[in-house]
PDB file as gemmi writes it, atoms N, CA and C in Angstrom:
CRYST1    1.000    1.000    1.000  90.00  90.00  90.00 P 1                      
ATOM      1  N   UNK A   1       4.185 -20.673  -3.786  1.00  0.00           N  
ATOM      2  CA  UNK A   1       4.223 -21.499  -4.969  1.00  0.00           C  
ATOM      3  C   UNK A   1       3.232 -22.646  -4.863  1.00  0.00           C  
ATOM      4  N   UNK A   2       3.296 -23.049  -4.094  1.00  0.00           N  
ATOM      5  CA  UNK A   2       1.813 -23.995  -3.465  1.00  0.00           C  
ATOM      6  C   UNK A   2       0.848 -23.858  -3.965  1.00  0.00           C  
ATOM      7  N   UNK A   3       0.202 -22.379  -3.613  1.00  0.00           N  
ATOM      8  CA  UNK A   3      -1.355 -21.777  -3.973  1.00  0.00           C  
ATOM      9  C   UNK A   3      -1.028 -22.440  -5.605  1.00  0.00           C  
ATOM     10  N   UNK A   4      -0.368 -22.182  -6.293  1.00  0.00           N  
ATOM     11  CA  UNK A   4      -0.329 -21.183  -7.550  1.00  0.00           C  
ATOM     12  C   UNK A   4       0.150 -23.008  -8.416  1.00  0.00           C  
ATOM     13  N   UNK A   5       0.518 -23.707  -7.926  1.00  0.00           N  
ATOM     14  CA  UNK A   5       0.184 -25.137  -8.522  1.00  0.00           C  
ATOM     15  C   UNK A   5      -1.080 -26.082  -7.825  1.00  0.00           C  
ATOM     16  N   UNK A   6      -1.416 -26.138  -7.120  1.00  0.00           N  
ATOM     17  CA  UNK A   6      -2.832 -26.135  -6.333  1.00  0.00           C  
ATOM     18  C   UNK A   6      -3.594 -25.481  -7.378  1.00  0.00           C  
ATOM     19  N   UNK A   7      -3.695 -24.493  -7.590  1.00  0.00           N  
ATOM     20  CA  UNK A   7      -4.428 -23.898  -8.492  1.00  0.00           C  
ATOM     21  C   UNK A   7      -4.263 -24.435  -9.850  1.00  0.00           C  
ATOM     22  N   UNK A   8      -3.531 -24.963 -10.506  1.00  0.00           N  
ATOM     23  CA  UNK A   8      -2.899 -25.284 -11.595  1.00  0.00           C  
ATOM     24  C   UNK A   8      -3.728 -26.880 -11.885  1.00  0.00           C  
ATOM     25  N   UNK A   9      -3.516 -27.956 -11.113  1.00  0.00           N  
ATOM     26  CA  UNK A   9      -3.841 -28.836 -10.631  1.00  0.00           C  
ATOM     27  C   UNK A   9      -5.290 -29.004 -11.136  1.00  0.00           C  
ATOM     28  N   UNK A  10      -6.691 -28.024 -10.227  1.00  0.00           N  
ATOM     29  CA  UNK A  10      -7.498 -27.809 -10.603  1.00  0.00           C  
ATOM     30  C   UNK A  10      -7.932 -27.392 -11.379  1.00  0.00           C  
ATOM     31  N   UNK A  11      -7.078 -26.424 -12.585  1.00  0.00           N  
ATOM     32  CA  UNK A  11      -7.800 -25.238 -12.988  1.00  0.00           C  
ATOM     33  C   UNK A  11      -6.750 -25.497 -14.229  1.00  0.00           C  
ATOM     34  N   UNK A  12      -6.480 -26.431 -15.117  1.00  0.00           N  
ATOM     35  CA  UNK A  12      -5.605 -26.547 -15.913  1.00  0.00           C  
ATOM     36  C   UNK A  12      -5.818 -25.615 -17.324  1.00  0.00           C  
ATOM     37  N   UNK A  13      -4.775 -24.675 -17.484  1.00  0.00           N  
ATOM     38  CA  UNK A  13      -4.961 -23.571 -18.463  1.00  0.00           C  
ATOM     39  C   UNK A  13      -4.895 -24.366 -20.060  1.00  0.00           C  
ATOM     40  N   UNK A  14      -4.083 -25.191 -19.589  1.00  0.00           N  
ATOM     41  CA  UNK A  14      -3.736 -25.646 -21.114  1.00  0.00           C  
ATOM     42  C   UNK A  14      -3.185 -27.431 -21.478  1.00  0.00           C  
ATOM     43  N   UNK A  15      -3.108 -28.093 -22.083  1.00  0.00           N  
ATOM     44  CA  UNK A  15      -2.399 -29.433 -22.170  1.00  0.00           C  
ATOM     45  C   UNK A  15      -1.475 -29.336 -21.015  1.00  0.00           C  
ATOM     46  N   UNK A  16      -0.435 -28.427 -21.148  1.00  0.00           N  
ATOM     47  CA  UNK A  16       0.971 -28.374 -20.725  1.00  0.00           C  
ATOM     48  C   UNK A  16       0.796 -26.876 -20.227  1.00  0.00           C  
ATOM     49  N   UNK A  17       0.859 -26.776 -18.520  1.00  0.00           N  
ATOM     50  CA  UNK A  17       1.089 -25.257 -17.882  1.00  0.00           C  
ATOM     51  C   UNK A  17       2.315 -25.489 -17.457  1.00  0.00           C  
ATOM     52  N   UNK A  18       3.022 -24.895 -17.276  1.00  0.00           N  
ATOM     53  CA  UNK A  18       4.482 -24.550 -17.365  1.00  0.00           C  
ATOM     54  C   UNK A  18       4.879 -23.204 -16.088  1.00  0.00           C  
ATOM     55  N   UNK A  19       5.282 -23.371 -15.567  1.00  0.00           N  
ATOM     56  CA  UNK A  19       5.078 -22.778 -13.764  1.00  0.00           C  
ATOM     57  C   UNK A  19       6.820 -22.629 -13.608  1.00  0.00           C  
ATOM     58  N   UNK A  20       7.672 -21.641 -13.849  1.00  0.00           N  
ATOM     59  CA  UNK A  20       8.787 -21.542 -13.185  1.00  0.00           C  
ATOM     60  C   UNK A  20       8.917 -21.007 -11.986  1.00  0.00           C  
ATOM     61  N   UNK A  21       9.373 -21.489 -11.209  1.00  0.00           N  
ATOM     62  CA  UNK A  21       9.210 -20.427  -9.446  1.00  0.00           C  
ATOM     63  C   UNK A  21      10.874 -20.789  -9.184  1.00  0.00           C  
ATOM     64  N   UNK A  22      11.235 -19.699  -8.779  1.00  0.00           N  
ATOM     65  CA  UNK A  22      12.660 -19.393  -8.735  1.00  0.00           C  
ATOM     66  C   UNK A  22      12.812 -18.582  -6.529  1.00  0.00           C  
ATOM     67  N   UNK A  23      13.520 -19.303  -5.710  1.00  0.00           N  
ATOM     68  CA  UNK A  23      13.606 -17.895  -4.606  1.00  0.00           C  
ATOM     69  C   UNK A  23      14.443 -16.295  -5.303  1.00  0.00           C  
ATOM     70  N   UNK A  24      15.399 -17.027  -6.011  1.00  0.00           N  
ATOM     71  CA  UNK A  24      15.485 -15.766  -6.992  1.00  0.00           C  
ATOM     72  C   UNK A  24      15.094 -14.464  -7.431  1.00  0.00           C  
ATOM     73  N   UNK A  25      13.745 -15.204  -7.427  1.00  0.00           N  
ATOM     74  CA  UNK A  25      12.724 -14.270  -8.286  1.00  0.00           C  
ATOM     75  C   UNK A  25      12.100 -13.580  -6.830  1.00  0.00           C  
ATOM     76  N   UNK A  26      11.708 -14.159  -6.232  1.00  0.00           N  
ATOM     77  CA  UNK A  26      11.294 -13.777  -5.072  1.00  0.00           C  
ATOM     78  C   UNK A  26      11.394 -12.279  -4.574  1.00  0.00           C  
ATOM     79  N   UNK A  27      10.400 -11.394  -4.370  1.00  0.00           N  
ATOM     80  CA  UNK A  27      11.388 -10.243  -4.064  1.00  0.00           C  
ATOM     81  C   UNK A  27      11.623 -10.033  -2.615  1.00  0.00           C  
ATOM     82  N   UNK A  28      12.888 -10.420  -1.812  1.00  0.00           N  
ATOM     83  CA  UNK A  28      13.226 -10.556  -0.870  1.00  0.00           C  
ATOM     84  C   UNK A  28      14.180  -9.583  -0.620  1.00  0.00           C  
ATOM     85  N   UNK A  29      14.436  -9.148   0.621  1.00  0.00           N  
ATOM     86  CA  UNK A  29      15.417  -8.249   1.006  1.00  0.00           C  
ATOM     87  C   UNK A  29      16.903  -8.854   1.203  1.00  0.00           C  
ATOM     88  N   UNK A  30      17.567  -8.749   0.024  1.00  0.00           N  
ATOM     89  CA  UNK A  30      18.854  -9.263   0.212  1.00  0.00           C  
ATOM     90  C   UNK A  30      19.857  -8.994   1.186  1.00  0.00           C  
ATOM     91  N   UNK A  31      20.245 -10.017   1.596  1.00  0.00           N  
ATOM     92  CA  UNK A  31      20.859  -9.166   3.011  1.00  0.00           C  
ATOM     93  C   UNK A  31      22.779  -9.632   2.245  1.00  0.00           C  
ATOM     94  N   UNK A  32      22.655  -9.328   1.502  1.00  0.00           N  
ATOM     95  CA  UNK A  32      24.247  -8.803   1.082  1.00  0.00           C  
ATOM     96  C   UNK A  32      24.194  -7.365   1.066  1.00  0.00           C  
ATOM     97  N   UNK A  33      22.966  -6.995  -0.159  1.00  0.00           N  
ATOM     98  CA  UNK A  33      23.771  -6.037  -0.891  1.00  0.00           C  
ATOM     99  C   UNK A  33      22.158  -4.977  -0.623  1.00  0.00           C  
ATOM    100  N   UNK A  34      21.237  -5.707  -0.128  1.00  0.00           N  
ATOM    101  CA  UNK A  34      20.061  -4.862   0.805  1.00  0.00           C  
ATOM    102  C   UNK A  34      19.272  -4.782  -0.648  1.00  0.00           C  
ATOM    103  N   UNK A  35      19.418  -4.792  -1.860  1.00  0.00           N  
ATOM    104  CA  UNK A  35      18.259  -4.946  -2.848  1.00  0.00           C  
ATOM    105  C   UNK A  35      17.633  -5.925  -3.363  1.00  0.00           C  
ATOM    106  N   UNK A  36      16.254  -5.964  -3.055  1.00  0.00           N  
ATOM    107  CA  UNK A  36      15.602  -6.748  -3.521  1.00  0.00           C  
ATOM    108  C   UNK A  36      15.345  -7.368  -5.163  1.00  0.00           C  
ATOM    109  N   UNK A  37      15.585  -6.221  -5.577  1.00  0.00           N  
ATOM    110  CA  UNK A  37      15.507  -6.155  -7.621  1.00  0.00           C  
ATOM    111  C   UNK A  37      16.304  -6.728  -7.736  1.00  0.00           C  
ATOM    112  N   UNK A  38      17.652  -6.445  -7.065  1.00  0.00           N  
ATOM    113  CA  UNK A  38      19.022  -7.109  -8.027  1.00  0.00           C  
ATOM    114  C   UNK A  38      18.949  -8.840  -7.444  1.00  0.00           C  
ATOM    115  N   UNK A  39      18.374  -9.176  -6.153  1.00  0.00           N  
ATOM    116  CA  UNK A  39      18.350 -10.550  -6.045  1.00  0.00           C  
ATOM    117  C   UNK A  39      17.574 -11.100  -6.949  1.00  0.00           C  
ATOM    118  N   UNK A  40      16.091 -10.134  -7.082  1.00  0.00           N  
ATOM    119  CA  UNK A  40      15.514 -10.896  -8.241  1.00  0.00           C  
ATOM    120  C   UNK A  40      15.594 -11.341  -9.469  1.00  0.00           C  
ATOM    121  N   UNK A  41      16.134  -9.840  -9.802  1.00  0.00           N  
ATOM    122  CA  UNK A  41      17.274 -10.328 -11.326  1.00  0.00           C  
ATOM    123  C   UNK A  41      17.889 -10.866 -11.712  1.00  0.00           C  
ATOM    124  N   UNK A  42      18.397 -12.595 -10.858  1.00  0.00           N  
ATOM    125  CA  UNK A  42      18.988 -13.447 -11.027  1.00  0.00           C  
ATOM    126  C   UNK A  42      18.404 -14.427 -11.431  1.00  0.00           C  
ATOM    127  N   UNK A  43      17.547 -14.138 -11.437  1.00  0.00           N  
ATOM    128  CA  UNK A  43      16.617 -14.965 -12.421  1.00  0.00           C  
ATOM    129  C   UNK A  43      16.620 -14.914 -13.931  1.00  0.00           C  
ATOM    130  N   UNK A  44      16.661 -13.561 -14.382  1.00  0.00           N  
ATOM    131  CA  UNK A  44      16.305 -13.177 -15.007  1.00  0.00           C  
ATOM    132  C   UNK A  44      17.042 -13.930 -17.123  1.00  0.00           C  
ATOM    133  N   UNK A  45      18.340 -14.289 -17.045  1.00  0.00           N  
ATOM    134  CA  UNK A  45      18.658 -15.151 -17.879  1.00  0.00           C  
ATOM    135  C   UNK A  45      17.878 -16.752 -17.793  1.00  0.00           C  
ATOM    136  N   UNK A  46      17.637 -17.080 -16.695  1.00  0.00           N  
ATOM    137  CA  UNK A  46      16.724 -18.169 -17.263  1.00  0.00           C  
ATOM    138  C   UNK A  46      15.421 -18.157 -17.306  1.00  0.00           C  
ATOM    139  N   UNK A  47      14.638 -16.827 -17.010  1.00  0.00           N  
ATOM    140  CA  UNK A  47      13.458 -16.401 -17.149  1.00  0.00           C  
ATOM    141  C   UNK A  47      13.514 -16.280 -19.159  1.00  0.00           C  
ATOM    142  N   UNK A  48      14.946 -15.803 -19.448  1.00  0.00           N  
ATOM    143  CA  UNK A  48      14.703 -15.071 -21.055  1.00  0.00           C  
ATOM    144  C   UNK A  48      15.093 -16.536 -21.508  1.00  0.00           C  
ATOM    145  N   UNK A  49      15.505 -17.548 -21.229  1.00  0.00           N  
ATOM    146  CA  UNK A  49      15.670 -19.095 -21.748  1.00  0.00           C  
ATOM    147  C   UNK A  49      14.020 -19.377 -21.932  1.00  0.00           C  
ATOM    148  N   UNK A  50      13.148 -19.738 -21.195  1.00  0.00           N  
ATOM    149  CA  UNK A  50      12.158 -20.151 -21.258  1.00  0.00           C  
ATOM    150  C   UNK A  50      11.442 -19.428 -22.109  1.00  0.00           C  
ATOM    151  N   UNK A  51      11.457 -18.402 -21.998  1.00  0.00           N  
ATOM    152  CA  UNK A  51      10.630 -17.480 -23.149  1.00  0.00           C  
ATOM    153  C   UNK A  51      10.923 -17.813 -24.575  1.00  0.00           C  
ATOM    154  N   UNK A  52      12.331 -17.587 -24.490  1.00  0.00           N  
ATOM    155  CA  UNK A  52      12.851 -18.021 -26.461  1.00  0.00           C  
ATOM    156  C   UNK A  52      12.650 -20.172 -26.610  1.00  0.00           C  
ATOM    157  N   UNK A  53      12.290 -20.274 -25.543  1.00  0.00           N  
ATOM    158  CA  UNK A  53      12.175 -21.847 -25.741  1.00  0.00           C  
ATOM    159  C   UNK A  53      10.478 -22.269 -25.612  1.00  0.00           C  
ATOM    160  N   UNK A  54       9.676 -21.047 -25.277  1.00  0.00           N  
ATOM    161  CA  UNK A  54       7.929 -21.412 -25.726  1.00  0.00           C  
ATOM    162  C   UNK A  54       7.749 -20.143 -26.179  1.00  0.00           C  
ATOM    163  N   UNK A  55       8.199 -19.467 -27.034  1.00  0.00           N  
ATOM    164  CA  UNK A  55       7.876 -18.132 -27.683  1.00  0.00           C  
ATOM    165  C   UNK A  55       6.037 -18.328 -27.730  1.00  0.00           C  
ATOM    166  N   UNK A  56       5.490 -18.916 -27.904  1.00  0.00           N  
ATOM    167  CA  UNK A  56       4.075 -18.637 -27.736  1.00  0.00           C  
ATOM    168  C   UNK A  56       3.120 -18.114 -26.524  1.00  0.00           C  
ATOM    169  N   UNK A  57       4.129 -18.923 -25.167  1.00  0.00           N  
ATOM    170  CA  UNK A  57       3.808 -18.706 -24.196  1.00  0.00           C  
ATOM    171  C   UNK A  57       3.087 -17.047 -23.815  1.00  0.00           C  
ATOM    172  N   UNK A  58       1.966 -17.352 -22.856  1.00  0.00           N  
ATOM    173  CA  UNK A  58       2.097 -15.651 -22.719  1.00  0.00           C  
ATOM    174  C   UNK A  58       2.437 -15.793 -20.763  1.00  0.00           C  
ATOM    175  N   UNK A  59       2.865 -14.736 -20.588  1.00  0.00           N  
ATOM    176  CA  UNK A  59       3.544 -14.266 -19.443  1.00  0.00           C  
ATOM    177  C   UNK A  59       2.496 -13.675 -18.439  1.00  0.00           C  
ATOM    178  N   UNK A  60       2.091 -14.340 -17.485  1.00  0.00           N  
ATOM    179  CA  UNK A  60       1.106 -13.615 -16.317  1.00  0.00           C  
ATOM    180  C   UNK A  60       2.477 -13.211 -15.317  1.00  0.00           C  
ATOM    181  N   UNK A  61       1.708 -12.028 -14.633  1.00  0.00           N  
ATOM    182  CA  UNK A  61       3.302 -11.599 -13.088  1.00  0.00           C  
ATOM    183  C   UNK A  61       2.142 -12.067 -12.205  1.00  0.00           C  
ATOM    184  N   UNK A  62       2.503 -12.533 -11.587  1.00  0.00           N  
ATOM    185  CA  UNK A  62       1.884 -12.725 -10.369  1.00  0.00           C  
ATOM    186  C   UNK A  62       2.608 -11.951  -9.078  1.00  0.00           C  
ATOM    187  N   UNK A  63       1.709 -11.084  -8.864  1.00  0.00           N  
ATOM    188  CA  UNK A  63       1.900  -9.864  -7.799  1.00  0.00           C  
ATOM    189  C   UNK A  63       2.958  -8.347  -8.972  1.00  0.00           C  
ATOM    190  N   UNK A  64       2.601  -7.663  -7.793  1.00  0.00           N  
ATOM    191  CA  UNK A  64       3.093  -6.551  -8.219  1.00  0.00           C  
ATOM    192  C   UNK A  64       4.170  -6.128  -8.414  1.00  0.00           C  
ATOM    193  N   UNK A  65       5.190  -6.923  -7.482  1.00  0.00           N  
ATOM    194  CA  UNK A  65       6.579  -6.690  -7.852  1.00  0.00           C  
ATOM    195  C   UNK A  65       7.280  -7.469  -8.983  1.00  0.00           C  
ATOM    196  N   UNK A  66       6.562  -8.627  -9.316  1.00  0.00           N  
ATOM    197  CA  UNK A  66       6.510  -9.675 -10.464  1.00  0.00           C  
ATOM    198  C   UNK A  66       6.277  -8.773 -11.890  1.00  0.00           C  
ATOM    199  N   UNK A  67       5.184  -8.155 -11.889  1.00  0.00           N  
ATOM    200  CA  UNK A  67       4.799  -7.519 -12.733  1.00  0.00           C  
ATOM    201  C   UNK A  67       6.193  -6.367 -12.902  1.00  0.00           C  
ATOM    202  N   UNK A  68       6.382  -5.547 -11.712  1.00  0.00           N  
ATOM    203  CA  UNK A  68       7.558  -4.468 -12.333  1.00  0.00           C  
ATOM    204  C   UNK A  68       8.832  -4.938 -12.584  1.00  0.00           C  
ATOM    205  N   UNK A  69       8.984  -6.021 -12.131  1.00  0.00           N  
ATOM    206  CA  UNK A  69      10.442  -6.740 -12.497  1.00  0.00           C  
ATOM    207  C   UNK A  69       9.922  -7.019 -14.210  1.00  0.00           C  
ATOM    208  N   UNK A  70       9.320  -7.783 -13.875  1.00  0.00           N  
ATOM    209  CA  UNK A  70       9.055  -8.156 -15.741  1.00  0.00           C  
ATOM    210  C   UNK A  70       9.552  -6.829 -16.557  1.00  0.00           C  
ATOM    211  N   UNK A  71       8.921  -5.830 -16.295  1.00  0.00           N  
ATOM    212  CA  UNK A  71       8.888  -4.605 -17.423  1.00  0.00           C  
ATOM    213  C   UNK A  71      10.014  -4.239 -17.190  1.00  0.00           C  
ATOM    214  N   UNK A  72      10.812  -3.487 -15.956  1.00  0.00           N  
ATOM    215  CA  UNK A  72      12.037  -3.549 -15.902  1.00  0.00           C  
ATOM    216  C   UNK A  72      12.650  -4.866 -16.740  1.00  0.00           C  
ATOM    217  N   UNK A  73      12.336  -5.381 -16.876  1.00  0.00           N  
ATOM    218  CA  UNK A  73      13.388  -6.620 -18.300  1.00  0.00           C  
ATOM    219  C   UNK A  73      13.023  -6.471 -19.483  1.00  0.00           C  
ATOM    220  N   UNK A  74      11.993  -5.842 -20.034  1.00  0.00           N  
ATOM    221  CA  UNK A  74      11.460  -5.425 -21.069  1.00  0.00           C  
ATOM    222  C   UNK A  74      10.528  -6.210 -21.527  1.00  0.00           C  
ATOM    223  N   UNK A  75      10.264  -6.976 -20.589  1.00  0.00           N  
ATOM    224  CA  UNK A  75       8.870  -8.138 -20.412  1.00  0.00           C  
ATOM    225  C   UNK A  75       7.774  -7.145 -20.328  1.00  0.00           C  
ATOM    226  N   UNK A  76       6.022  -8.006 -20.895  1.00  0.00           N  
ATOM    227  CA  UNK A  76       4.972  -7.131 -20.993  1.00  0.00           C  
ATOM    228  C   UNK A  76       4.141  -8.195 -20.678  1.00  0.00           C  
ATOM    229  N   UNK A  77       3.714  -8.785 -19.513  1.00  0.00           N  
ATOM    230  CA  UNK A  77       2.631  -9.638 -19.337  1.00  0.00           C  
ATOM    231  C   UNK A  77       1.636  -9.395 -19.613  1.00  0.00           C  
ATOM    232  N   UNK A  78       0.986 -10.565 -20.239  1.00  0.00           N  
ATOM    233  CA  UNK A  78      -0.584 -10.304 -20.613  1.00  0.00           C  
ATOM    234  C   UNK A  78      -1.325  -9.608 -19.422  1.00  0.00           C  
ATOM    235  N   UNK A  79      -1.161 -10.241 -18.325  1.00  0.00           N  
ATOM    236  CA  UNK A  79      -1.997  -9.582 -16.969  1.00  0.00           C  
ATOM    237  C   UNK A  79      -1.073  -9.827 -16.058  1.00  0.00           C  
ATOM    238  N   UNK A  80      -1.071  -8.804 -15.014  1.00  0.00           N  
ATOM    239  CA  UNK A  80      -0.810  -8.834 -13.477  1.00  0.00           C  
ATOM    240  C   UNK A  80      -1.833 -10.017 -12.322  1.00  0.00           C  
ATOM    241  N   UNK A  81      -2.046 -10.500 -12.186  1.00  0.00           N  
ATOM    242  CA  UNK A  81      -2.988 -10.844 -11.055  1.00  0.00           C  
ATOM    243  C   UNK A  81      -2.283 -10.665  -9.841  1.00  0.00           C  
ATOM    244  N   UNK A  82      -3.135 -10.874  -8.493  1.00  0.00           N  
ATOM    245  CA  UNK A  82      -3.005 -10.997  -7.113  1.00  0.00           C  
ATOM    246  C   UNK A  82      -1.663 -12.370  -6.488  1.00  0.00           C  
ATOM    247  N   UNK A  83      -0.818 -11.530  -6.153  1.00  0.00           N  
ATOM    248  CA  UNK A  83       0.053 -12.721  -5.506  1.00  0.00           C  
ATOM    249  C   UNK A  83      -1.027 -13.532  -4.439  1.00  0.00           C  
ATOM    250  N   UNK A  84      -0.906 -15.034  -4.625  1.00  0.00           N  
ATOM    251  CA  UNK A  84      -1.647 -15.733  -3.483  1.00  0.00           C  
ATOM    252  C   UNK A  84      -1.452 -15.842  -2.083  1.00  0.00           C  
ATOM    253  N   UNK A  85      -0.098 -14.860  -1.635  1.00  0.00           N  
ATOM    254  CA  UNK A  85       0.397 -15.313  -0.496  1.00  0.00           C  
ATOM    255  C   UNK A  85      -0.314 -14.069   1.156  1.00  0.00           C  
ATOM    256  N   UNK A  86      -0.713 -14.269   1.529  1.00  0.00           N  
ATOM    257  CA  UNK A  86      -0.822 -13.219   2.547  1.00  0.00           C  
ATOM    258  C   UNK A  86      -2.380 -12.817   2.634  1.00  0.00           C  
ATOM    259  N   UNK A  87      -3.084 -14.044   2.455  1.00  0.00           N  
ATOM    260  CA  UNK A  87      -4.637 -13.647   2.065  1.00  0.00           C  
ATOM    261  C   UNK A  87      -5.055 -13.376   0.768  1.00  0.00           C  
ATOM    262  N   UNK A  88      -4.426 -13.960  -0.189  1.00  0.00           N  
ATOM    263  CA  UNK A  88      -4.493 -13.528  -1.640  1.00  0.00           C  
ATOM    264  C   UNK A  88      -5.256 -15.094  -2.627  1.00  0.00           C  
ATOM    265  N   UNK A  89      -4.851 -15.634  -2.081  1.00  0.00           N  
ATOM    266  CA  UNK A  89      -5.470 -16.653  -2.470  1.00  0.00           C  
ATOM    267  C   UNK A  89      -6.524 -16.716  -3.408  1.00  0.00           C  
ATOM    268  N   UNK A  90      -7.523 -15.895  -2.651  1.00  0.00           N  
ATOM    269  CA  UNK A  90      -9.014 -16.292  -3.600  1.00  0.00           C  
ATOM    270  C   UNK A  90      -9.036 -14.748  -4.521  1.00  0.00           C  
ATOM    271  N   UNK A  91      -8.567 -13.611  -4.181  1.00  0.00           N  
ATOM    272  CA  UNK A  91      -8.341 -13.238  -5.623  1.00  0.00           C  
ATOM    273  C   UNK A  91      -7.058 -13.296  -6.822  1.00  0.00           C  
ATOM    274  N   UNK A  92      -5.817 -14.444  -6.563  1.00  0.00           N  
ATOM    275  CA  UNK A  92      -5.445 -14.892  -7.555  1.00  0.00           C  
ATOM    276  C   UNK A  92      -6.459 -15.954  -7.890  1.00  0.00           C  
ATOM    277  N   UNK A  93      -6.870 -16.749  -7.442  1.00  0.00           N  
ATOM    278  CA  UNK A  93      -7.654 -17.715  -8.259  1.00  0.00           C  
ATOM    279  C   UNK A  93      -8.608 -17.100  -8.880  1.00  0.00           C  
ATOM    280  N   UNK A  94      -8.986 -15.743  -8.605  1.00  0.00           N  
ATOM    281  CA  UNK A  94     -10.241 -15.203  -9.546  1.00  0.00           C  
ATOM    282  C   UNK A  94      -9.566 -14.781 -10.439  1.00  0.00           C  
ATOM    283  N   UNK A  95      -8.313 -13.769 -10.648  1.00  0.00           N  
ATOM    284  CA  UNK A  95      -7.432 -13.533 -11.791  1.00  0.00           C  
ATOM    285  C   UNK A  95      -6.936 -14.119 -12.808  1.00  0.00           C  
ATOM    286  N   UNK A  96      -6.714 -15.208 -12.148  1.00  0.00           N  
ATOM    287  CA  UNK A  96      -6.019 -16.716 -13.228  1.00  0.00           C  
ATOM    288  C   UNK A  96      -7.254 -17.108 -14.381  1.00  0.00           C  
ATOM    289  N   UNK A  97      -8.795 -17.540 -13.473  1.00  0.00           N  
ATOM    290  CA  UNK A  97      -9.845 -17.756 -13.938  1.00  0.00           C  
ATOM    291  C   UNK A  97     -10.862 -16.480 -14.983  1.00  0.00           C  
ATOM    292  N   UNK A  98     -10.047 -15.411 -14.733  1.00  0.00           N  
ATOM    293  CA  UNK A  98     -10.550 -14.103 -16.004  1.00  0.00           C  
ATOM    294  C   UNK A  98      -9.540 -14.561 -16.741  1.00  0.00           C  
ATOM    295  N   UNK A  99      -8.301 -15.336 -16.866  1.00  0.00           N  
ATOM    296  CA  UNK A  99      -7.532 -15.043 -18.426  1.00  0.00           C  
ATOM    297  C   UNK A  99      -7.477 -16.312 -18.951  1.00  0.00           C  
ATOM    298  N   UNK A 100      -8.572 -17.065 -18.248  1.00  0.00           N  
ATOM    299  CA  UNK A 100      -9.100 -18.404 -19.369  1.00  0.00           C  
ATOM    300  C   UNK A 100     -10.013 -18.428 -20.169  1.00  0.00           C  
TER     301      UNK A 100                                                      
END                                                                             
């Protein structure tokens, strides 16, 4: 989440960028119930709050599992880009910088 307001910071998309980061969302290996989707999916009611509260907004996933969770919710992001974490860095910042 660092990279990805760091990036924000510099690289301001709009008046007002708007950045929810949830561990929630995270796709982590739940060690209850061993799925990662369903931890993430706890997000997912206040992911659909924010949406009906900037209906203009458009929706980037950042990384790939971001992206299939979205659609699994019936979410359609404008773009996927590169999660920043794990050496990703400089091609999310090139991704972010194609959808300005």
């Amino acid at each position: 989440m660092q990279n990805v307001q760091k990036w924000l910071q510099e690289n301001p998309l709009i008046e007002h960028d708007l950045v929810q980061g949830s561990p929630e969302w995270h796709a982590f290996r739940d060690e209850h119930d061993g799925s990662s989707e369903a931890a993430a999916m706890l997000g997912a009611p206040a992911l659909r709050l924010l949406i009906e509260a900037f209906p203009k907004a458009k929706i980037v996933a950042v990384g790939k599992k971001s992206d299939e969770l979205l659609r699994n919710m019936g979410i359609v992001p404008v773009a996927a880009v590169r999660h920043p974490a794990n050496g990703g860095a400089t091609l999310f910042a090139a991704g972010m910088k194609d959808l300005m």
